[in-house]
N, C-alpha and C positions, 0 to 999 in steps of 0.2 A: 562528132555531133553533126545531124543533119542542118542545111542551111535552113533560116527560118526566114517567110514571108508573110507580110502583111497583105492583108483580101478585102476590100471592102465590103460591106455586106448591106446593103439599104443606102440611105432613104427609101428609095425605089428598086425594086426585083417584081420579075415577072409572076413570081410565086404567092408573094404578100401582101396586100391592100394598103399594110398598115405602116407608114413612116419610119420603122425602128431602122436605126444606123449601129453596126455592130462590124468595128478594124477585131478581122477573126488573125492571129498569129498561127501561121502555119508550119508544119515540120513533113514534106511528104504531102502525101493527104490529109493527115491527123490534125484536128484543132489543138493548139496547144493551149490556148488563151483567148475571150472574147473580151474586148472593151467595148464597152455601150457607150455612146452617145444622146442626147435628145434635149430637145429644143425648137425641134422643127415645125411645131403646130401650134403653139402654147396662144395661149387665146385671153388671158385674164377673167376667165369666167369669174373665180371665186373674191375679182375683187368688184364684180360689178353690185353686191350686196351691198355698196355703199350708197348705190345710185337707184336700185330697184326697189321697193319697199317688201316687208315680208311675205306676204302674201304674192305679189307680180312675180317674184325671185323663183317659187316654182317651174315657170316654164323655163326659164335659164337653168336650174337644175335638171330636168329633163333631157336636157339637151347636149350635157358633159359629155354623152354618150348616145347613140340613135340606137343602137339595138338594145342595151341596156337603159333605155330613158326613161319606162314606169318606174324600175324599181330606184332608179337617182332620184325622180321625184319625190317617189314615197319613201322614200330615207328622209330627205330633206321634209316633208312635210310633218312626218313621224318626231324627229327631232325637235322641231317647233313647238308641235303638241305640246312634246315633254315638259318643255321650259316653261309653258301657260298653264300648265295643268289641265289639260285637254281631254278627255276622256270621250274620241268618235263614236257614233253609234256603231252599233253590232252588224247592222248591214255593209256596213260602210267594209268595217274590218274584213268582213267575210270575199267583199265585191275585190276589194283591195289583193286577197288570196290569192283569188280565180285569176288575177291579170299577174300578180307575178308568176304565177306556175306558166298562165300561158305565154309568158314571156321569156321563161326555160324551156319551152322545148321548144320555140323558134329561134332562136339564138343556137342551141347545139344544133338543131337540123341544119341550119346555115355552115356552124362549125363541121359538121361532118363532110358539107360539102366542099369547104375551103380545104380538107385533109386529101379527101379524094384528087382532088385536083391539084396540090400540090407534091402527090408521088403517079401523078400523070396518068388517072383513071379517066378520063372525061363524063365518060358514060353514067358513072355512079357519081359524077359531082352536079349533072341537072338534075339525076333522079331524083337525088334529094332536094334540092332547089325547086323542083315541079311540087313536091308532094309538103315540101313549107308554104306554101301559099295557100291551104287550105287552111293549118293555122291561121296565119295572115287575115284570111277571110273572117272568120273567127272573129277575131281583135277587130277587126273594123266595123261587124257587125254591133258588137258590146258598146266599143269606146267611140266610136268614129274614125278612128286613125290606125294605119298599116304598121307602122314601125313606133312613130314616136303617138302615143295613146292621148296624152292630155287628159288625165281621166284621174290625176291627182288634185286633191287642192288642200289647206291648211282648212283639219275641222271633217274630211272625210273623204269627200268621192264629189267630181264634179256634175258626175251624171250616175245617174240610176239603170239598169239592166230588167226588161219587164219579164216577170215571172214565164210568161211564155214562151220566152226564149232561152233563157235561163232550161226551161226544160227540152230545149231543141238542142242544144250543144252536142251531147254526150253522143246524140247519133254519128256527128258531124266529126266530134272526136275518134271515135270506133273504126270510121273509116277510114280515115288518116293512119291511124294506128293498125291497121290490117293489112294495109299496105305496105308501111315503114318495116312492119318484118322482116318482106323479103330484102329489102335493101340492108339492114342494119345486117341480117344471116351473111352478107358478102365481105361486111366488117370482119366477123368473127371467125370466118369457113373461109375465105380465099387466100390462096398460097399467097399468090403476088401479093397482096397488103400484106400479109402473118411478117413477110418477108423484110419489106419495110419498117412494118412496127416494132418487134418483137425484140427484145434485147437491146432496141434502140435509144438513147438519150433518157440513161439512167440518171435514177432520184433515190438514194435509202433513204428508208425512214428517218432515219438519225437525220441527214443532210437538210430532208423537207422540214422536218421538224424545227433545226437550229434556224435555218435559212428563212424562215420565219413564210414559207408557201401558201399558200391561202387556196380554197376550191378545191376542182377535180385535182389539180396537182398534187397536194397534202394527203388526198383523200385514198388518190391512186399509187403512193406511196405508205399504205398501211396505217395512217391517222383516222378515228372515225371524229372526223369536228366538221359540224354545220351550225351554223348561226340561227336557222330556225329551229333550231331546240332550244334555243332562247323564247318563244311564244309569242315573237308579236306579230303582230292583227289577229288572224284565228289560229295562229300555228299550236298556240297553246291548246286547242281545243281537237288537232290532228297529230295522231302518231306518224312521227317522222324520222325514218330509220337513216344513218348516213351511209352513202354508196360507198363502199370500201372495197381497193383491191392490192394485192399484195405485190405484182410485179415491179413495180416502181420506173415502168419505162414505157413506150408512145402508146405500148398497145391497151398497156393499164389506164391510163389516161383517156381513152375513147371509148374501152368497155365501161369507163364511169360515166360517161357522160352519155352513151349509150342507155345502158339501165337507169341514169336519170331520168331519160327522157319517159320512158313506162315508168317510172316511180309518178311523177308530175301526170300523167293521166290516170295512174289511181286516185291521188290528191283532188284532182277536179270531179273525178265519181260521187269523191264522197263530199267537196265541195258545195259543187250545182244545185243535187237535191236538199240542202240544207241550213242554205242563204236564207238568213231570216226574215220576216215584214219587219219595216221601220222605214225611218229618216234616210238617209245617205249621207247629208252631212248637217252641220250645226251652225249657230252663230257664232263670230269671233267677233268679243267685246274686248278693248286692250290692246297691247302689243308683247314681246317677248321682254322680257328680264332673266336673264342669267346667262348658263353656259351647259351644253348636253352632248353625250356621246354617244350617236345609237349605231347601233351593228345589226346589218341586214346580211344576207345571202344573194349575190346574185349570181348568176350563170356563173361568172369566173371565180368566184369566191367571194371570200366575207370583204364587204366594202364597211369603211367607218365616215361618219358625216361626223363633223363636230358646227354647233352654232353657237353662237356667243350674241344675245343680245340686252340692251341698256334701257328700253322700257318706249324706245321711239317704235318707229316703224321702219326705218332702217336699223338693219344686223350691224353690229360691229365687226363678226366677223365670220366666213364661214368658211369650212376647211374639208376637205375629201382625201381620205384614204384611201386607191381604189384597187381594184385586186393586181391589176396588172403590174402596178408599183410594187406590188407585193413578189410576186414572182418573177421579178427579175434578177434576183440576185441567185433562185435558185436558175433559173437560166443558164447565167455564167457558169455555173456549177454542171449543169449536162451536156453541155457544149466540148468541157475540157476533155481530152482526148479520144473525139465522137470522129467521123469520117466526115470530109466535106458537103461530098454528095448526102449527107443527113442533116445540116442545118438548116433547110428551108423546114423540114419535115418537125425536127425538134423544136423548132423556134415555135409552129406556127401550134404544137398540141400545149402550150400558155393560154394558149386563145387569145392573143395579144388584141390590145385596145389601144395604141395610143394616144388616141384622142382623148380616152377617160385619164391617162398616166399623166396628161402634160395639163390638158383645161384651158 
């Protein structure tokens, strides 16, 4: 039997952004075992519900996460709804659409950059970091804000998008997307990535499935499940097909999230031109009474918000499921007998968040 060592893997690595701490047990090169760690950032977001009232607590939900921070809002604000009997208007829903789609595809653009640079492309990790900023532009122009939007609130949408611009996008879009071609062809067609990706930090089906994976991971493992075929705000009103691929290993996992990002520029095509006239948002007469579980999609996978409120204006309680929590277990499970030099690579096609996992 080969001697076994332990390798620390995080808080901090040059490769990762994100806090995760992962004692890798080693035989050789080969991972035999990851144990996870975490506790390094934890923030008590979800008890600050007791201090924020329901309505202020939006922008604290925002904020669980910066690149995923519309669609935390609009979970949390969606969820509220539910428990008032809330029915936003139709603009709202629709406006609400346009900013989570635009908030997938600058979230993977980012992610593809962080991949590139973590098997030591540099060239292809600003390309796509120059050509995310036009998105970026985008959202700032809509919401006001680059990352985190503020453009949720309980009852609809805090701000209105004028029809003028609304029909400016799609140009803005087109080029973005004419460009990102060439870059994403290098995902697909370059040895040196195939090299890295390919056969790496496999997922079967069965695995994703039991392991309970959420997102592009489940997805790139041959599951077709996305949480917007559940229909809310407009989703019900767009045919939404789930990116499905069969390999179950890094390279599956960034062809998803690749073709997501042209799926999310179809969605806004048909989007844009189709935002209805109306309100944006309502009055809130009351406060919450009850308890509700709503499931969204964001970039990483299906996140769950649960709120529980007693008829005040402070929640009793509110609780986040978020994907990253979700994939970590199938994690540990790709890691086991992968090659060293592959764990920055496997770990980081999660899309890890731990700032969303801890709060």
């Amino acid at each position: 039997m080969a001697n076994r060592t332990v390798i620390p893997f995080g808080p901090q690595h040059p490769v990762l952004p994100e806090p995760i701490h992962l004692d890798l047990v080693i035989e050789d090169e080969h991972v035999v075992e990851a144990i996870p760690s975490f506790g390094f950032i934890h923030r008590g977001l979800e008890k600050l519900v007791e201090k924020k009232d329901f309505t202020e607590f939006t922008f604290i939900a925002e904020r669980i996460c910066g690149i995923c921070s519309y669609i935390h809002g609009m979970g949390y604000c969606q969820a509220v709804e539910t428990v008032m009997g809330l029915e936003i208007p139709e603009r709202a829903k629709w406006l609400r659409t346009m900013w989570s789609e635009l908030s997938r595809i600058h979230s993977h653009m980012m992610w593809l950059g962080l991949l590139a640079d973590a098997f030591g492309f540099e060239n292809l990790f600003m390309a796509c970091w120059r050509l995310r900023e036009g998105i970026l532009d985008v959202i700032e122009e809509t919401s006001g804000g680059r990352v985190i939007f503020g453009a949720a609130k309980v009852g609809g949408c805090r701000r209105d998008v004028p029809d003028d611009l609304l029909a400016r996008i799609p140009a803005q879009l087109n080029a973005v997307e004419d460009e990102l071609r060439a870059i994403t062809n290098v995902f697909r067609d370059d040895f040196s990535v195939r090299q890295r990706l390919c056969g790496v930090g496999l997922l079967s089906r069965n695995d994703a499935y039991d392991l309970g994976a959420v997102g592009p991971m489940l997805r790139a493992s041959g599951v077709a499940q996305d949480s917007r075929l559940d229909g809310y705000a407009a989703y019900d009103k767009i045919a939404v097909e789930p990116i499905v691929e069969e390999s179950g290993d890094c390279w599956g996992r960034t062809m998803v999230r690749i073709r997501e990002i042209y799926q999310s520029f179809d969605i806004l095509r048909h989007v844009l031109p189709n935002v209805p006239p109306g309100p944006v948002d309502m009055k809130i007469t009351g406060a919450p009474k009850g308890e509700f579980f709503a499931r969204l999609e964001q970039p990483r996978g299906e996140v769950i918000y649960y709120v529980k409120g007693n008829g005040t204006k402070f929640l009793d309680r509110f609780r986040v499921r978020t994907p990253t929590f979700a994939n970590i277990p199938p994690l540990l499970k790709m890691l086991q007998g992968c090659q060293l030099a592959d764990v920055p690579v496997i770990v980081l096609t999660i899309d890890p968040c731990i700032s969303c996992a801890e709060r």
